[in-house]
KOLDO-184480 format. One line per 5 residues: number of its first residue (from 1); their letters; for each residue x negated, y negated, z negated of C-alpha. Coordinates in steps of 0.25 Angstrom, whole numbers. Example, Ala and Ser with C-alpha at 12.3 -4.5 7.8 and 13.67 -1.06 7.14 Angstrom:
residues 2
1 = as = -49:18:-31 ~ -55:4:-29
//
This chain:
residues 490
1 = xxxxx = 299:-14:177 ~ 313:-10:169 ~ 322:-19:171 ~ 321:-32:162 ~ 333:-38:160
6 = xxxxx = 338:-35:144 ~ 336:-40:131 ~ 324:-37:123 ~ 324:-24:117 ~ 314:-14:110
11 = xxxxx = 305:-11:119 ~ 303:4:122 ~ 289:11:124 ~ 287:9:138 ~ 297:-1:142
16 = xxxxx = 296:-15:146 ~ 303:-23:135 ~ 308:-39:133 ~ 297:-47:124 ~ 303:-59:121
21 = xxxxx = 300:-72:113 ~ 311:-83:108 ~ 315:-96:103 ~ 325:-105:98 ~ 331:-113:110
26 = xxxxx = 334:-126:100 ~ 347:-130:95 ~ 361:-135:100 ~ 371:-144:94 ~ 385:-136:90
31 = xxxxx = 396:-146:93 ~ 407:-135:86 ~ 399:-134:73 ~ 392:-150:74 ~ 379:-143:73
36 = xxxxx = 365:-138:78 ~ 363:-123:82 ~ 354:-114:89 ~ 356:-117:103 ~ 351:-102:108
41 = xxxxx = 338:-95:110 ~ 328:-94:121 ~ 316:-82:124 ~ 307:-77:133 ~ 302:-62:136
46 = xxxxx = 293:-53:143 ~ 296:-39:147 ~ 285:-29:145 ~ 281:-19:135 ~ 271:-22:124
51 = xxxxx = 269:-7:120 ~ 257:2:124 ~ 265:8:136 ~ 260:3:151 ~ 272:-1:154
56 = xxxxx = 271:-13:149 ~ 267:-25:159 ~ 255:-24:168 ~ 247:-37:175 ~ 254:-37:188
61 = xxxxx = 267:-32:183 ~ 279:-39:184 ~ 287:-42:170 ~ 299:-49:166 ~ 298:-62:157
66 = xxxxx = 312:-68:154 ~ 319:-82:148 ~ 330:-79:139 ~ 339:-89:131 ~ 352:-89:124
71 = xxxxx = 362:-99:119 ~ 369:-97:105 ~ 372:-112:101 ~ 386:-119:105 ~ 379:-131:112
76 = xxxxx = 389:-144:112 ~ 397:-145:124 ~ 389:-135:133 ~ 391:-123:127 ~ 378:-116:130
81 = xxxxx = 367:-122:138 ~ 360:-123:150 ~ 345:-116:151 ~ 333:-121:159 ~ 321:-110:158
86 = xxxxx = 307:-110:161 ~ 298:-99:162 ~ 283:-98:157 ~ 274:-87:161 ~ 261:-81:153
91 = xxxxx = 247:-82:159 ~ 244:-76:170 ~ 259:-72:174 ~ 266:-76:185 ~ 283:-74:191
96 = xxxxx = 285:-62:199 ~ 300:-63:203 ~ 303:-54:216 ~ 315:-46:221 ~ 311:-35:212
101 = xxxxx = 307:-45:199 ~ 319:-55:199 ~ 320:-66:189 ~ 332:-59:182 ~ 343:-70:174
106 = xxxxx = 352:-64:166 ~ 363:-69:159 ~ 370:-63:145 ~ 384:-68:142 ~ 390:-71:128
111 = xxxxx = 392:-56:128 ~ 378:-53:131 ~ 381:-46:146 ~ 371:-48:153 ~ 373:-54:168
116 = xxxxx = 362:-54:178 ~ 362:-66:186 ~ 348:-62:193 ~ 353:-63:207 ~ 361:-77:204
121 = xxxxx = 357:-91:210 ~ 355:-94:194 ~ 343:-84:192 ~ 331:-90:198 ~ 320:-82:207
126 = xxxxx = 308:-92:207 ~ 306:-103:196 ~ 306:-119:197 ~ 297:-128:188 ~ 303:-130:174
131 = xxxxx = 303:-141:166 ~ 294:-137:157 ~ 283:-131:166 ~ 288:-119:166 ~ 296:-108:177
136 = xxxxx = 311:-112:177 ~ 320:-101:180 ~ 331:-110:178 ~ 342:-108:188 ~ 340:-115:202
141 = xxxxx = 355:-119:203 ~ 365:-128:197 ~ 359:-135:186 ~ 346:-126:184 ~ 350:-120:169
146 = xxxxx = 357:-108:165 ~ 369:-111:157 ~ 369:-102:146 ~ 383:-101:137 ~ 383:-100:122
151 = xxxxx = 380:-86:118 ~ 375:-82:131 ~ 361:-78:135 ~ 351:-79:148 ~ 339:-71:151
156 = xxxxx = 329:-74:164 ~ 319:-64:167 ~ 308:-67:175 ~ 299:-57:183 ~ 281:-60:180
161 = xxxxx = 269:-54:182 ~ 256:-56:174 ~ 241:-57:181 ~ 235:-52:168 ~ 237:-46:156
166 = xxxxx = 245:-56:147 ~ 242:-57:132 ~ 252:-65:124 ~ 244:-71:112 ~ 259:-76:110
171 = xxxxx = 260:-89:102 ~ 275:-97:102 ~ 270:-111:101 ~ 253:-112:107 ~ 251:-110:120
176 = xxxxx = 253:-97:125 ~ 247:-90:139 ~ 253:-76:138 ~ 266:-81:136 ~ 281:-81:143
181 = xxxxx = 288:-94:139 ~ 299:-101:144 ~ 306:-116:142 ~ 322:-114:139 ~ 329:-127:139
186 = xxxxx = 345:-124:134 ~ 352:-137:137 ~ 363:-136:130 ~ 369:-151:128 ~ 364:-155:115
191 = xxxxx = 349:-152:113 ~ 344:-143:126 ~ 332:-139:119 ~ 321:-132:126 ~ 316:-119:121
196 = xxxxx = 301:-112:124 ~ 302:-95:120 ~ 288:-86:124 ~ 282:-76:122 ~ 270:-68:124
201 = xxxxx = 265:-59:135 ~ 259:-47:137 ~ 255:-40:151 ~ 244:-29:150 ~ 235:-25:160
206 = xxxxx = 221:-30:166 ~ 220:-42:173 ~ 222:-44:187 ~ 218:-58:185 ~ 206:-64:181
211 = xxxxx = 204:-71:168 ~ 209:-85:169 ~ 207:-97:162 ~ 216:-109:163 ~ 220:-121:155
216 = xxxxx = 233:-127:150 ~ 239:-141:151 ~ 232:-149:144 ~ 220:-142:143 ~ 214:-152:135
221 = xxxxx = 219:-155:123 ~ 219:-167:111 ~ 208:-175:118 ~ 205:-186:108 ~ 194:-195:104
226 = xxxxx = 192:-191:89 ~ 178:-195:85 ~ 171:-186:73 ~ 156:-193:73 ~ 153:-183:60
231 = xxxxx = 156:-170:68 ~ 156:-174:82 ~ 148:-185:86 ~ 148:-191:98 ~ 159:-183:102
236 = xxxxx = 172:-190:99 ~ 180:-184:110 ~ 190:-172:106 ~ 197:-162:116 ~ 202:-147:116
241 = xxxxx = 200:-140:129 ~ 211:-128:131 ~ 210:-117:140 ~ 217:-103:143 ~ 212:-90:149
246 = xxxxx = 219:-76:152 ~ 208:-66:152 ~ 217:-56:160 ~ 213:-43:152 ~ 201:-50:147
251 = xxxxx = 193:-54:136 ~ 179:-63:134 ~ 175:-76:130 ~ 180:-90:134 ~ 174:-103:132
256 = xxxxx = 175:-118:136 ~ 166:-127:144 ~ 165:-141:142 ~ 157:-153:147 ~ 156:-168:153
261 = xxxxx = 154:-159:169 ~ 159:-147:175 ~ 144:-140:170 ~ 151:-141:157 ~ 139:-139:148
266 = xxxxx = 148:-134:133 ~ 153:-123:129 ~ 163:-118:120 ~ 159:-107:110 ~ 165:-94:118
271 = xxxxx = 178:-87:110 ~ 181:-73:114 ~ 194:-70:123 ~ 204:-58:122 ~ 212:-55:133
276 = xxxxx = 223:-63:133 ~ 227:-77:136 ~ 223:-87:128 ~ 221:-102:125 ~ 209:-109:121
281 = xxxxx = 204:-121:118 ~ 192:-129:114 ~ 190:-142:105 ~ 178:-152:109 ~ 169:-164:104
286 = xxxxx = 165:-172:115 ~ 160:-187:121 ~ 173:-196:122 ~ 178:-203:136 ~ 171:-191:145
291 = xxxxx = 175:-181:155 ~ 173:-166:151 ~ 175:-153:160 ~ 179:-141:153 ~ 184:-126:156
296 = xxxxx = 185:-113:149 ~ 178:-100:151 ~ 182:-85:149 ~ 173:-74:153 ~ 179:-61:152
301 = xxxxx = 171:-49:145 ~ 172:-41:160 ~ 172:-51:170 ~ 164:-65:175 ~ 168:-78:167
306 = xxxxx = 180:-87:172 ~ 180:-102:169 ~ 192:-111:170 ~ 193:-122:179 ~ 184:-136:175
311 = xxxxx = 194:-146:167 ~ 191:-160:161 ~ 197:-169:152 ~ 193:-183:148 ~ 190:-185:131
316 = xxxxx = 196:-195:123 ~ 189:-210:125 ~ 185:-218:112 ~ 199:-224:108 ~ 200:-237:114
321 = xxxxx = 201:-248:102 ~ 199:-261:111 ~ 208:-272:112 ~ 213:-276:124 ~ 210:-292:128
326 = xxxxx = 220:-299:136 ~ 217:-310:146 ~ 229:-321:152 ~ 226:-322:166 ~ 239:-330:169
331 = xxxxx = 247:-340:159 ~ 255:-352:160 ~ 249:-367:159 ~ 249:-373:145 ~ 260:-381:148
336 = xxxxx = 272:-378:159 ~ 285:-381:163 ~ 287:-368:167 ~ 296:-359:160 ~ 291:-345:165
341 = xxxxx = 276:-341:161 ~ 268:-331:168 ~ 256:-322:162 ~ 245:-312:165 ~ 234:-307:158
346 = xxxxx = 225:-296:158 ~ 216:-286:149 ~ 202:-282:149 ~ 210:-268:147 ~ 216:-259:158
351 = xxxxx = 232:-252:154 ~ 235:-262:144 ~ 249:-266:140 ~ 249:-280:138 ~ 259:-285:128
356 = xxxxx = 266:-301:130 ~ 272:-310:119 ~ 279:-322:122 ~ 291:-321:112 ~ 288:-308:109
361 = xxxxx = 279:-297:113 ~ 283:-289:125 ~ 276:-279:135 ~ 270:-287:146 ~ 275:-285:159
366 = xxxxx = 261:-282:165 ~ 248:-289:165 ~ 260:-302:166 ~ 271:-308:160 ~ 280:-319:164
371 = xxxxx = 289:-327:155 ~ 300:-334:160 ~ 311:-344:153 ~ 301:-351:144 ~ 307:-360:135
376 = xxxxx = 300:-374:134 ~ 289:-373:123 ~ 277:-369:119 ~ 275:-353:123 ~ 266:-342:120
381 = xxxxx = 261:-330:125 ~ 253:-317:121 ~ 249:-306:128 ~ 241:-296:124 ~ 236:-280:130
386 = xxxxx = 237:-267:123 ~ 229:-257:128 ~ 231:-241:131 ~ 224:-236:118 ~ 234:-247:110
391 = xxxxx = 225:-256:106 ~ 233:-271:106 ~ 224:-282:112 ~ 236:-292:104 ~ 221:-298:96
396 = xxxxx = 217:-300:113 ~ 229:-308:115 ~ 230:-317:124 ~ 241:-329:119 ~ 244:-342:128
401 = xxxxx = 253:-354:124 ~ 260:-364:133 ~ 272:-374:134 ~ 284:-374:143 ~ 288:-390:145
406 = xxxxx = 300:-391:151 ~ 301:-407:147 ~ 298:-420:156 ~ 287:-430:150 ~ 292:-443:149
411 = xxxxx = 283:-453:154 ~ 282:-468:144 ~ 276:-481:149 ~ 269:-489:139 ~ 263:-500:144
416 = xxxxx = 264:-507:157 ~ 264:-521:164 ~ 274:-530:161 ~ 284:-532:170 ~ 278:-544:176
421 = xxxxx = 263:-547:178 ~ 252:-553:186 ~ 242:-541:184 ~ 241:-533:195 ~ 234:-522:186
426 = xxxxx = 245:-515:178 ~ 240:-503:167 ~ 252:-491:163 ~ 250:-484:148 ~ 262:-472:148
431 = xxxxx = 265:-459:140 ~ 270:-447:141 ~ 280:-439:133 ~ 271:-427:134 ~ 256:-425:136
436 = xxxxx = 254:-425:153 ~ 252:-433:161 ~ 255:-443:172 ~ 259:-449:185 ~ 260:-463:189
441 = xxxxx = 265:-471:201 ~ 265:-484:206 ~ 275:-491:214 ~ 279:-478:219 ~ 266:-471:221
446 = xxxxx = 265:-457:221 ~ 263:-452:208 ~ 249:-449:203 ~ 242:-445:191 ~ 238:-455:178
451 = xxxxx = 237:-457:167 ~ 241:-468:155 ~ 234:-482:157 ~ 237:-482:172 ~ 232:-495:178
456 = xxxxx = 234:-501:192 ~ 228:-513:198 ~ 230:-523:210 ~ 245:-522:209 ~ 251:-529:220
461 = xxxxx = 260:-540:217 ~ 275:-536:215 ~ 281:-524:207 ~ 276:-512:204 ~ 282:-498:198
466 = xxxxx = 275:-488:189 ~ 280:-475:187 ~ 274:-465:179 ~ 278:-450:174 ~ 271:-439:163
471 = xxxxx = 269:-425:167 ~ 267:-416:155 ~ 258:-403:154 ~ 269:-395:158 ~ 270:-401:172
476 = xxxxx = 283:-408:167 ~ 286:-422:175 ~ 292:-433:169 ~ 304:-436:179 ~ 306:-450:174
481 = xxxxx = 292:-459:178 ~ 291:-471:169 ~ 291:-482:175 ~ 286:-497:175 ~ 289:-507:184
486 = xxxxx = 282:-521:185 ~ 279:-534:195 ~ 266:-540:197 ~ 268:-553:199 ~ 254:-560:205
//
């Protein structure tokens, strides 16, 4: 091969000549002029001959593909810009860098004199994975990027062979297999847009490789549940299946496969296949919420058919426009004297969000929520889930209302026995300052439950002290018993 390194020029009968494909690299903001300008350019090539002559590339031979870029912009502070690159190969084509076939960079000055910097530690001879998916030949020292002045220029010419004829079927913004393609980030300081230049290629020759038919990523495509009963009924289930072939010097017939097993069981309508690399794809009605295993076929005019590889996807379920409930499982009593408050609850749905409102609504920490510095009062709490399709279970709520008492009962006798008598039976009527309960004591008994009316009977002779104290719903105790003291004098 003639040697590749050069710009594009006319090309000659018989000589192998730069085919390349450009784009805008974006735009960069000019600090001198206080404006946006063209921050450079950005292009891929191949180098072959398009002419009837055989010296254009063979299958098996080994060709040059380059990524070339360009900085005209004044960038604000930098002066330039620093470039990542990443390579992408057509179908079927592969690197083939060796001693002989080196990955070639080559620098042109404001001037334009070209420096070749091919045997430098900034030239890489093996690629790294981009960020992008592609093949990075971005420098493997310093910072990874090739700085790139105003006005100056780089080129990176990489060596590839193809398998199998190559076809462009060029198109600059659809998927394209025959295709070189590369990912140009110029970060210059302001914007540092990424730029995507390809261009179609074409190798000649038979194939020295079988047909092939693979699939992209996502080889399925707009999967949705979108029911038409008058044209498609029973079938509410939409999907595309997307497959590509590279007949290597070939042409026939292709078709999909499809079923709910790998035996398939439908068939697309067969479409006829030039040589070439090429993308198809197939729209489908189907049952909704199943499994289903499809592939592509192509079977080549001169040789056996070739199926792709068995691949499944799942269709799109009924939308789900159910509510989700809610259940407490944990809340605080009615009535406390505590000031924190501790909840859990539940849904008869799974991956919910529950949402919490106590002064205001608020994600919930999980399934719980805990409350803490209650102010004395009445409280209440709403909870209430939101499932993964959005559906708001907030008419499902679940609300809970109770009282923080902070405040001691205060504990009334109202009648009791005079301070003297002869009756050894004496009867207590007392009241609290809030609904409760009550704890009475005799003469320094222990405390014990009872309840207004206390009476007692065969008093000893002498006297006797009565003590009795309210404890509220909250739990509170009055810490001051009412008391009542008295003789029994027979």
């Amino acid at each position: 091969m003639d040697d590749p390194v050069g710009p594009a020029a006319a090309c000659a009968s018989g000589s192998y000549c730069w085919y390349e494909g450009g784009t805008d690299a974006g735009s960069t903001f000019n600090c001198i002029g206080g404006y946006n300008e063209s921050l450079g350019r950005s292009w891929v090539g191949w180098r072959g001959n398009l002419d009837s002559n055989p010296t254009k590339p063979q299958t098996g031979d080994v060709y040059y593909t380059k990524i070339g870029w360009g900085v005209a912009g004044f960038p604000c502070g930098s002066g330039g810009a620093y470039v990542h690159i990443e390579l992408y190969l057509p179908a079927n084509t592969q690197l083939a860098i060796s001693a002989n076939n080196p990955v070639k960079c080559i620098y042109y000055n404001l001037q334009g004199q070209a420096k070749d910097y091919t045997n430098d530690t900034i030239c890489p001879q093996s690629p790294s994975a981009g960020q992008k998916g592609g093949l990075s030949f971005s420098p493997k020292t310093g910072d990874h990027v090739y700085p790139t002045a105003t006005g100056a220029m780089w080129e990176i010419l990489i060596p590839v062979k193809s398998t199998a004829p190559v076809t462009s079927g060029y198109s600059s913004t659809g998927p394209c297999p025959a295709c070189v393609g590369a990912a140009v980030w110029m970060i210059d300081g302001n914007y540092s847009p990424w730029s995507y230049p390809r261009t179609g290629v074409y190798v000649d020759g038979p194939g020295t490789m079988p047909p092939t038919v693979s699939y992209p990523t996502p080889s399925v495509r707009n999967v949705q549940y979108s029911p038409d009963e008058t044209n498609w009924p029973g079938q509410p289930s939409y999907a595309e299946t997307v497959a590509h072939v590279s007949t290597a010097g070939r042409s026939g017939t292709g078709w999909f496969e499809i079923g709910p097993t790998k035996d398939y069981g439908y068939t697309s309508p067969p479409a006829n296949i030039a040589n070439g690399n090429w993308e198809y794809w197939q729209a489908w009605r189907m049952e909704a919420g199943q499994t289903w295993h499809w592939r592509f076929c192509f079977d080549p005019s001169d040789a056996a058919a070739i199926c792709g590889a068995d691949q499944t996807f799942e269709t799109a379920p009924p939308p789900d426009n159910t509510a989700p409930q809610t259940t407490l499982t944990k809340k605080p009593p009615r009535w406390t004297n505590k000031t924190t408050a501790n909840f859990a609850f539940e849904s008869n749905e799974l991956n919910v969000q529950f949402w919490c409102n106590l002064t205001w609504i608020h994600r919930c920490e999980s399934n719980t929520q805990k409350y803490t510095d209650l102010a004395e009062g009445q409280h209440t709490f709403v909870v209430y889930a939101q499932d993964a399709a959005g559906n708001s279970g907030y008419d499902h709520r679940q609300t809970w209302t109770w009282n923080v008492d902070l405040t001691k009962p205060e504990t009334t006798v109202g009648s009791a026995p005079p301070a003297k008598t002869k009756a050894r039976k004496a009867t207590f009527q007392f009241s609290s300052s809030e609904p409760g309960t009550f704890l009475c004591s005799l003469d320094g008994a222990k405390f014990s439950k009872c309840s207004s009316g206390k009476t007692y009977e065969k008093l000893s002779r002498g006297s006797h002290t009565f003590k009795v104290k309210a404890k509220d719903r909250a739990g509170n105790l009055d810490g001051t018993p009412a008391t009542h003291t008295w003789k029994v004098t027979a």
